[in-house]
C-alpha positions as CSV (number, residue, x, y, z in Angstrom):
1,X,0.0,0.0,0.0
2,X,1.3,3.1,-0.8
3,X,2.0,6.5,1.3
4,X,-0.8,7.4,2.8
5,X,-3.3,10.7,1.5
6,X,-3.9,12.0,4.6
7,X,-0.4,12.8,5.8
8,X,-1.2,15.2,8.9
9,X,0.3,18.5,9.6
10,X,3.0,18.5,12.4
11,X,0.8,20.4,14.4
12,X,-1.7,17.5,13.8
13,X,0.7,14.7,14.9
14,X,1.7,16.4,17.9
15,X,-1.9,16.4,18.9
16,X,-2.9,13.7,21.8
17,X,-6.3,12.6,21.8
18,X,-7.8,12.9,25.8
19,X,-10.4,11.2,28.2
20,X,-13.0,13.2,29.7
21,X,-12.7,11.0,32.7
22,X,-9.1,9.5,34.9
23,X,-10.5,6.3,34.4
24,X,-12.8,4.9,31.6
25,X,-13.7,1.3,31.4
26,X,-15.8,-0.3,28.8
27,X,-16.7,-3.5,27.1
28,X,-15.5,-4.7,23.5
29,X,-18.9,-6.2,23.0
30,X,-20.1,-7.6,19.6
31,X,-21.6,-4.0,18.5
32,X,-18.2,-2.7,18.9
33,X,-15.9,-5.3,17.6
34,X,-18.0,-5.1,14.1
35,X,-18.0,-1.4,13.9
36,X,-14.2,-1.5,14.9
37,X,-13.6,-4.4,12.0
38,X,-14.8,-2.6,10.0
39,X,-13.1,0.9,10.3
40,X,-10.2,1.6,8.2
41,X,-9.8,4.6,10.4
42,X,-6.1,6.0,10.5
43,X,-4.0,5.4,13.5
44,X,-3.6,8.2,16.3
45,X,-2.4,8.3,19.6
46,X,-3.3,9.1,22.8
47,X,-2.1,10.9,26.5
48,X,-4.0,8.2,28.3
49,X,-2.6,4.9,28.9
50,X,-5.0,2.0,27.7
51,X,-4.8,-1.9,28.7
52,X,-7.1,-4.3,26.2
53,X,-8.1,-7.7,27.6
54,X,-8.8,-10.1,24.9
55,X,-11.3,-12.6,26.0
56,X,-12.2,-14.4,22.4
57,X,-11.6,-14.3,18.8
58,X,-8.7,-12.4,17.7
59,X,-6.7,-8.7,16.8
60,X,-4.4,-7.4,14.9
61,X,-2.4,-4.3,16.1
62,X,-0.7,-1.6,14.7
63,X,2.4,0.5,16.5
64,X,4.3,2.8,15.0
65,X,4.6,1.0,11.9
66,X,4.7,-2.2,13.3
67,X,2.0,-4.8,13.1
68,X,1.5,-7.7,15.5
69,X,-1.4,-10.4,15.7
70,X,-3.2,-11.2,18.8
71,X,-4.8,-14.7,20.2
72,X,-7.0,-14.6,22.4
73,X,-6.1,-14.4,26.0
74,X,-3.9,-11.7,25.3
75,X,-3.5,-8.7,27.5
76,X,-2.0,-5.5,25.3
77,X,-0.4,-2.7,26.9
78,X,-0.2,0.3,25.3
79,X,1.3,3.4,26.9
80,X,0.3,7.0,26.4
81,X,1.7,8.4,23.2
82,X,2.4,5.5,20.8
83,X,0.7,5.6,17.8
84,X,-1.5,2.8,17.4
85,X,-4.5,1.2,15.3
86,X,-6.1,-1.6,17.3
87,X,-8.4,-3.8,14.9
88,X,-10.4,-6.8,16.1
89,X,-11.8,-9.6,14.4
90,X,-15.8,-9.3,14.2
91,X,-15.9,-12.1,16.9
92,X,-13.1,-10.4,19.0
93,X,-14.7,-9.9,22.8
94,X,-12.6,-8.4,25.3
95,X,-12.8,-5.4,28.4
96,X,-10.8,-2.0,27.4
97,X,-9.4,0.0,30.1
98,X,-8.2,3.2,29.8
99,X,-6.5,5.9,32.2
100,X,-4.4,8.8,32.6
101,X,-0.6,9.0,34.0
102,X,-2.0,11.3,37.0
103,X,-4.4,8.1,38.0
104,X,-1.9,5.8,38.8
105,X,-0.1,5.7,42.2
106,X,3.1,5.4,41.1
107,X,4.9,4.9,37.8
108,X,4.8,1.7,36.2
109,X,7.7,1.5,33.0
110,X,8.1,-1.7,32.9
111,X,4.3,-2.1,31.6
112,X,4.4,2.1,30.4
113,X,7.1,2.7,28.5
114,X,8.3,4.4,25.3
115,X,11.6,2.2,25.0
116,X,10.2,-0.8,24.2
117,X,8.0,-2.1,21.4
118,X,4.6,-4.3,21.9
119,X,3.9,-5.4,25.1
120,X,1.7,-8.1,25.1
121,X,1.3,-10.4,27.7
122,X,0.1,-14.1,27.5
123,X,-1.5,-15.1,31.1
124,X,-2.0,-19.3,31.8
125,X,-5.4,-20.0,32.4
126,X,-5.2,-19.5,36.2
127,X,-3.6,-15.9,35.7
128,X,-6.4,-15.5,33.3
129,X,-9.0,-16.5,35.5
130,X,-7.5,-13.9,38.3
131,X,-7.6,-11.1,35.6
132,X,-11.0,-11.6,35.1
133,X,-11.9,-10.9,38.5
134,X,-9.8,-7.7,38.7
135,X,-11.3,-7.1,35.4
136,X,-14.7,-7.2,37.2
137,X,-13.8,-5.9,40.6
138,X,-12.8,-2.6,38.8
139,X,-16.3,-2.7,36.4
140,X,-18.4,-3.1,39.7
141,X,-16.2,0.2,41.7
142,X,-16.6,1.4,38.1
143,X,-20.5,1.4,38.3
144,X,-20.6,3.0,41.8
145,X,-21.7,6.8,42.6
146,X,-20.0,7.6,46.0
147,X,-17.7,10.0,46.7
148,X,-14.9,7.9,47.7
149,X,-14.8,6.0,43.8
150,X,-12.0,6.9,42.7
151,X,-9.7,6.5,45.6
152,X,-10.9,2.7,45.5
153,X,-10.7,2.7,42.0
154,X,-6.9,4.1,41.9
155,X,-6.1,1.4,44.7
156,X,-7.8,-1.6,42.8
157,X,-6.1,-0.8,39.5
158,X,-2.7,-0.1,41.5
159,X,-2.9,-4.0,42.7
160,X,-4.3,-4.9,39.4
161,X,-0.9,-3.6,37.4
162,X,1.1,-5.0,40.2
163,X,-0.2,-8.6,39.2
164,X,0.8,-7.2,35.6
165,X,4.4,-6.9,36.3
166,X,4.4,-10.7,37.8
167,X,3.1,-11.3,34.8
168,X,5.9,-9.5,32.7
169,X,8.5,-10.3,35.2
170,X,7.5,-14.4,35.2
171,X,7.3,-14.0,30.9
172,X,11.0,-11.7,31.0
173,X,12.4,-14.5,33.3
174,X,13.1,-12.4,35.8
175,X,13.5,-12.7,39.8
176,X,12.7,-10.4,42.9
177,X,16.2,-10.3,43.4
178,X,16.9,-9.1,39.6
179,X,14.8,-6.0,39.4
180,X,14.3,-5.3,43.8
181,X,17.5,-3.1,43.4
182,X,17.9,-1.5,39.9
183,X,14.1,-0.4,39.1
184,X,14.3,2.7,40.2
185,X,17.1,3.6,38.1
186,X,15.5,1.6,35.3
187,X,12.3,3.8,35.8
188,X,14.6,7.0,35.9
189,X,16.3,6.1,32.2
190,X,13.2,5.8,30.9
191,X,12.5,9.2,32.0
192,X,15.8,10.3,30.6
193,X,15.0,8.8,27.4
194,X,12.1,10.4,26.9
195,X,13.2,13.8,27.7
196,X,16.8,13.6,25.9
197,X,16.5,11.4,22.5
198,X,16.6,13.8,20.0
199,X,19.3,15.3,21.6
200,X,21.1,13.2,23.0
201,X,22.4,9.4,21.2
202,X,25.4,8.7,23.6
203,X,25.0,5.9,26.2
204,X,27.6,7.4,27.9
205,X,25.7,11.1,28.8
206,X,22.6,8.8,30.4
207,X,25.1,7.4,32.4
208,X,26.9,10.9,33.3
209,X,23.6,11.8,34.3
210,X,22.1,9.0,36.9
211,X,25.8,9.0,38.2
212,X,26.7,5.2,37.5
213,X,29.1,3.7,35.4
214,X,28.1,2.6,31.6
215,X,28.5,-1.2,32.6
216,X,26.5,-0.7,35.0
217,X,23.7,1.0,33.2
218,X,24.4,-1.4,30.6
219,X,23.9,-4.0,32.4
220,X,20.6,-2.8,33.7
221,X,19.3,-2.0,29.6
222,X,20.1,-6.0,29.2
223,X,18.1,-7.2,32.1
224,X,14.8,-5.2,31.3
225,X,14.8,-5.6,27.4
226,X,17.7,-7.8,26.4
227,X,19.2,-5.1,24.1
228,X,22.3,-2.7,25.0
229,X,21.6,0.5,25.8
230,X,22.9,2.1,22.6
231,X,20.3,-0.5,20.8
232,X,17.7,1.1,22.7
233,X,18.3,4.7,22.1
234,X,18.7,3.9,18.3
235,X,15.3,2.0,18.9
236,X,13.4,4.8,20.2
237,X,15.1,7.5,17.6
238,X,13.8,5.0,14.4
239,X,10.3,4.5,16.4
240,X,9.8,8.7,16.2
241,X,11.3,8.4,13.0
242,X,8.9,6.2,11.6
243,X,5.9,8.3,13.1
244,X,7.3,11.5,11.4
245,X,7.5,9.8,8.0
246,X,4.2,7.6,7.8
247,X,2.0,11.0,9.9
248,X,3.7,14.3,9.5
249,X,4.6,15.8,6.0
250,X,8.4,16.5,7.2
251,X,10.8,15.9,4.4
252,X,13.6,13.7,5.5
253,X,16.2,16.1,6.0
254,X,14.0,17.9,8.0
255,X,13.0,14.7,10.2
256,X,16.6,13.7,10.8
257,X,17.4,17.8,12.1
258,X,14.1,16.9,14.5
259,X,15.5,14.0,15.6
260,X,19.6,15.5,16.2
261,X,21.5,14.3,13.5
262,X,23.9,16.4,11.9
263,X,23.9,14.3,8.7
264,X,20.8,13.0,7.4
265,X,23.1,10.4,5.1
266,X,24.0,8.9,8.8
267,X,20.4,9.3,10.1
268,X,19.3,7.1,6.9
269,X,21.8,4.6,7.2
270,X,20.6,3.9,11.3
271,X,17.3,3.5,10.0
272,X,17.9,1.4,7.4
273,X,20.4,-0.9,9.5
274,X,17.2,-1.3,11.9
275,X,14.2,-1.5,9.9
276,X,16.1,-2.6,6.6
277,X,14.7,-0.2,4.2
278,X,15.5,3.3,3.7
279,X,13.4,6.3,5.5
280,X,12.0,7.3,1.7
281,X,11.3,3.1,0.9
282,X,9.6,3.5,4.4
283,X,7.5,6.4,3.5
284,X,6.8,5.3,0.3
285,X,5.6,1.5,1.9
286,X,3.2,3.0,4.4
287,X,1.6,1.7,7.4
288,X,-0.1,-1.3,5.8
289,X,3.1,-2.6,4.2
């Protein structure tokens, strides 16, 4: 499929769509699925964080360029500002959660964060099961008026991501004793990240600035997503490079200034060595490629 028509002004793109509510929870009932199966609505992104239980049938998603098939029983994770296209099957049932940053009681990035790719987790059948009843322990506080809702709504969802990173720590192989002492800091690089990418590519200035030694840092990178730290900030430079060229109308040039190259030959040559195709083949590809 070729570039899309509706390439979006940068104004556009660096629009987040909003919930009226901190927490908004609703059923992907049969009325929904088929309207949703039948959308070949663009993708867009968002400044709440959404969670999308998938009960039956199956779904195909869309981030950033990259496309990913869901079974059922799959739990999706998609953090505030990735740009995403979530398409069920007509028989796809499931429970969609959605909430903002300021709801949670403390930050999650090993479930929320813009370093990594898809995050789909696979629960057995007994995790499922225990899901399900957060799922509907949060649907019944949901459905209450009182004036103390949302603190035992905030609560509820706070134990419900906390079985969430068992679940991600159990799939990542991960012990207690490998994550007790270097989440924080993990959480704090993500923050770092986020704030420094397009201006900063060295491993060694993240490092600098959380005060601990490369290795170390390094070392932490590797236990969280398997990749060194250099992998990941090239990672998350191609992930914004890709959103620029498939939803913005930036020339490539201008996207690799954006992004802190001072050559956009080199910028073109990272993206190609990670996605295998050049930013214009990209562009020229499109989403549905």
């Amino acid at each position: 499929m070729g570039r899309l028509n509706s390439t979006i002004e940068l104004q556009e793109y660096d629009r987040f769509d909003e919930i009226e509510k901190l927490l908004l929870l609703f059923e992907l009932d049969r009325e929904l699925a088929e309207q949703l199966s039948r959308s070949d609505s663009l993708p867009h992104r968002h400044a709440y964080h959404e969670i999308i239980w998938i009960r039956e049938g199956v779904a195909e998603h869309l981030l950033d360029g990259d496309r990913l098939r869901l079974p059922s029983g799959t739990l999706l994770i998609v953090p505030k500002g990735r740009i995403h296209r979530f398409h069920p099957s007509a028989e796809c049932r499931g429970t969609v959660m959605r909430f903002t940053e300021e709801f949670l009681l403390a930050p999650s990035p090993e479930l929320f964060s813009q370093i990594v790719g898809h995050r789909a987790l696979h629960p057995s059948e007994g995790q499922a099961a225990l899901m399900t009843s957060y799922f509907a322990l949060l649907r019944q506080e949901y459905e209450r008026e009182d004036p103390y809702q949302l603190q035992a709504l905030r609560y509820l969802l706070a134990a419900f991501i906390a079985r969430l990173k068992e679940l991600f720590l159990s799939e990542a192989r991960l012990t207690p004793p490998d994550f007790s002492d270097t989440l924080e800091l993990w959480s704090k690089l993500n923050q770092l990240v986020e704030r420094h990418f397009t201006r900063e590519h060295r491993a060694s200035f993240y490092a600098d600035a959380l005060m601990v030694s490369p290795r170390k840092l390094g070392r932490i990178a590797r236990l969280y997503t398997g990749k060194h730290l250099s992998e990941i900030i090239d990672e998350r430079l191609v992930t914004e490079a890709k959103r620029l060229l498939l939803y913005s109308g930036l020339s490539v040039k201008e996207i690799a200034v954006r992004l802190g190259f001072e050559e956009h030959s080199y910028f073109s040559r990272v993206f190609k060595k990670l996605t295998g195709k050049t930013p214009l083949e990209y562009r020229a590809a499109g989403p549905d490629a």
